[in-house]
C-alpha positions as CSV (number, residue, x, y, z in Angstrom):
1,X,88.6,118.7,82.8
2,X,85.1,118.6,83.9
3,X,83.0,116.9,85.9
4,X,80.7,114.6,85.0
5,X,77.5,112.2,86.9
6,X,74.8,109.4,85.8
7,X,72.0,108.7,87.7
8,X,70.8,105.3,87.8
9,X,67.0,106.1,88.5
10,X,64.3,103.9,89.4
11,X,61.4,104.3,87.6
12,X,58.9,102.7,89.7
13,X,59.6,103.6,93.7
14,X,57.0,105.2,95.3
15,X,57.9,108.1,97.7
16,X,56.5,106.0,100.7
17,X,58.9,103.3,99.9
18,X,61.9,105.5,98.9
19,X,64.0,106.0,101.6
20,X,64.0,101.7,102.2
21,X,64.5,101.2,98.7
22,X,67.0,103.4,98.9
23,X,68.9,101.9,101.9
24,X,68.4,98.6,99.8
25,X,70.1,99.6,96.9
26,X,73.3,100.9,99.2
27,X,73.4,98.2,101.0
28,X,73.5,95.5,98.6
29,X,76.4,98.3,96.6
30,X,78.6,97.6,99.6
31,X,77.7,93.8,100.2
32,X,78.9,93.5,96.4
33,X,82.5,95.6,97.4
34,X,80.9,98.0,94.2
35,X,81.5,100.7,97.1
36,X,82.8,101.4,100.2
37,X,80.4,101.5,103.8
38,X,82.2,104.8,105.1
39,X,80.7,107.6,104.0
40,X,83.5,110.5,102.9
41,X,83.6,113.9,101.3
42,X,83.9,112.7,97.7
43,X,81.1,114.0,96.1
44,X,80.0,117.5,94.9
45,X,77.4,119.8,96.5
46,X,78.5,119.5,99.9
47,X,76.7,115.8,101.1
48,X,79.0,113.1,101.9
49,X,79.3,110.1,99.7
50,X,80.4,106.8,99.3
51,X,83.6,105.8,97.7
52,X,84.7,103.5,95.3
53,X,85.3,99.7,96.4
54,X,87.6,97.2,95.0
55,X,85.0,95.6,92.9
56,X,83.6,99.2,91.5
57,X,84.2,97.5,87.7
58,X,81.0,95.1,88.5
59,X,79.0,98.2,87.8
60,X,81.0,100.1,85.0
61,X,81.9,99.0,81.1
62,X,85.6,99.3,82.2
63,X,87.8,99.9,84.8
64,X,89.7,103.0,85.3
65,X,92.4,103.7,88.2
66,X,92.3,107.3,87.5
67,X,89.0,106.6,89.6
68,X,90.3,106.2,92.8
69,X,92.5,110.0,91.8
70,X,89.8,111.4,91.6
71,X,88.9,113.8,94.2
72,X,85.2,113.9,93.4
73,X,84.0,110.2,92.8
74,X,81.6,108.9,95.4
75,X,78.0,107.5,95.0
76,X,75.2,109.6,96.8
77,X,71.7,107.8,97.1
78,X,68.5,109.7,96.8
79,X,65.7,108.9,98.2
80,X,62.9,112.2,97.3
81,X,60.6,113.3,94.7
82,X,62.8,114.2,92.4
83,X,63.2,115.2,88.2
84,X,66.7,113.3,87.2
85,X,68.1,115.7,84.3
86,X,70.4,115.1,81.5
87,X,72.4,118.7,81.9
88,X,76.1,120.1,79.7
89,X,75.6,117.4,77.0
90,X,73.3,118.5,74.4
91,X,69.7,120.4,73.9
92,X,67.1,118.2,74.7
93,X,64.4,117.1,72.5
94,X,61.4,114.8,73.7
95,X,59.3,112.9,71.4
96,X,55.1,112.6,71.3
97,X,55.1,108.5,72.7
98,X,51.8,108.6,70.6
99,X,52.5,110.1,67.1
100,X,56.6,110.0,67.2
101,X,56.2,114.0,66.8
102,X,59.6,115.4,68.1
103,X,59.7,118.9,70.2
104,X,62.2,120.9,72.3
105,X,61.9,122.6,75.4
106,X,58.9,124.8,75.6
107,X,56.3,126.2,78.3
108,X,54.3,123.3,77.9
109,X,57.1,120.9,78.2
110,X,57.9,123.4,81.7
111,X,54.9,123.5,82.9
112,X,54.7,119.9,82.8
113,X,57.7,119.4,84.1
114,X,56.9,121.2,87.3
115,X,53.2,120.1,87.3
116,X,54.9,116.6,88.0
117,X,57.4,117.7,90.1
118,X,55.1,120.1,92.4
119,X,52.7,116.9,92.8
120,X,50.3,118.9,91.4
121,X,49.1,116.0,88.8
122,X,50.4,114.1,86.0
123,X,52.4,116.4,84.2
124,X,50.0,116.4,81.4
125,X,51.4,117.2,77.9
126,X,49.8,117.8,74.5
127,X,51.6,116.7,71.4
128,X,51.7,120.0,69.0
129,X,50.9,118.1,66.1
130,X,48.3,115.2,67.3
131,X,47.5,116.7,70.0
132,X,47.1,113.6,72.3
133,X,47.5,114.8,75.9
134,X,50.1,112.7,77.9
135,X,52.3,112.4,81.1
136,X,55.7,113.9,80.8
137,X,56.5,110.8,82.4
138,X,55.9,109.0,79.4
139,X,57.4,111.1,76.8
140,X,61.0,110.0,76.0
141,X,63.9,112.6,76.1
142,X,67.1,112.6,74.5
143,X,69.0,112.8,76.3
144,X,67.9,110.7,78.7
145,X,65.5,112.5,81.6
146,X,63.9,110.2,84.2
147,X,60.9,111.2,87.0
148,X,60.9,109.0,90.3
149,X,61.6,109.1,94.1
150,X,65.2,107.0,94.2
151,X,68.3,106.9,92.4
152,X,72.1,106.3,92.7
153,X,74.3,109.1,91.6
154,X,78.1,108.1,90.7
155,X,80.3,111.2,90.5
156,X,83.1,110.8,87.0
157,X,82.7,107.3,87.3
158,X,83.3,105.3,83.9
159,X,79.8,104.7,82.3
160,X,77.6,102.1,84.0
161,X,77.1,98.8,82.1
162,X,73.9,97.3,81.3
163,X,74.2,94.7,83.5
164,X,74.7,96.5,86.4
165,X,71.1,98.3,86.1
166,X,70.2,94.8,85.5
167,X,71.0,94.0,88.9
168,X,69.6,97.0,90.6
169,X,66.3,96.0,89.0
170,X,66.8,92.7,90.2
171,X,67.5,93.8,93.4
172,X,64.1,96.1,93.6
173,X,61.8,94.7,91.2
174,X,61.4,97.9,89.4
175,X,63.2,99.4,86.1
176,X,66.8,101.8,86.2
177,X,67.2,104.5,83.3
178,X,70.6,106.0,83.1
179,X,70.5,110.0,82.8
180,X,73.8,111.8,82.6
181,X,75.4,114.8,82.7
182,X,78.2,117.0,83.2
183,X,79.2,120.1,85.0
């Protein structure tokens, strides 16, 4: 079995306000018992995490007490200029938000990509067939990709409702994408 991750990314945090937002976002997690405050080594790629809490269902679609088995299943919060990638589930394709023009990965789309991520510029993007030059940003990808400066990463947790990203939005003011993945 393999392991698998969703981001919850905000969309809108700039990276002045990141860390804060951030801290925020984690601190309101624990206040709500969705996780716990001591930080443990339950999360891959060597950073400590936090574990699950006894009210961890108010952000999933169900409950599942294989969970808390689970060797790998802490939260991580991420507060950097960062690309929030969709990886082990299928080939992404993006669409032109302009003409509805769908593409795969190409230089372009890479060059965008890291244009963004470098903080170089936009990220700028030209649709192959209408040719309308846009952010990467902008373009949706399927699956899900999202570009920003915070979000909460849940290792093999069940999938995260709608509601919860609801209340991390309500929480911030700003708007959560789920991107997933697995290893």
């Amino acid at each position: 079995m393999s392991d698998h991750y969703q981001w919850a990314a905000d969309l809108d945090a700039d990276l002045q306000s990141a860390q804060a937002t951030a801290d925020r976002l984690r601190d309101w997690m624990i206040s709500q018992g969705i996780i716990v405050a001591e930080q443990t080594d339950c999360v891959l790629g060597g950073d400590r995490g936090h574990a699950p809490g006894k009210n961890y269902g108010r952000a999933a679609k169900w409950e599942s007490p294989m969970l808390f088995k689970t060797a790998s299943n802490g939260v991580e919060f991420v507060a950097k200029h960062s690309v929030f990638y969709s990886c082990g589930v299928a080939e992404t394709t993006i669409t032109c938000p302009k003409c509805g023009e769908k593409a795969g990965h190409s230089d372009a789309w890479s060059d965008a990509v890291s244009d963004w991520y470098e903080k170089n510029g936009l990220g700028l993007l030209a649709c192959a067939r209408c040719g309308v030059e846009t952010p990467i940003t902008d373009w949706p990808h399927q699956p899900p990709w999202a570009f920003g400066n915070v979000a909460v990463k849940f290792w093999n947790w069940p999938e995260l409702s709608e509601e919860f990203l609801k209340s991390l939005s309500e929480v911030t003011g700003h708007q959560f994408r789920l991107v997933y993945g697995k290893l």
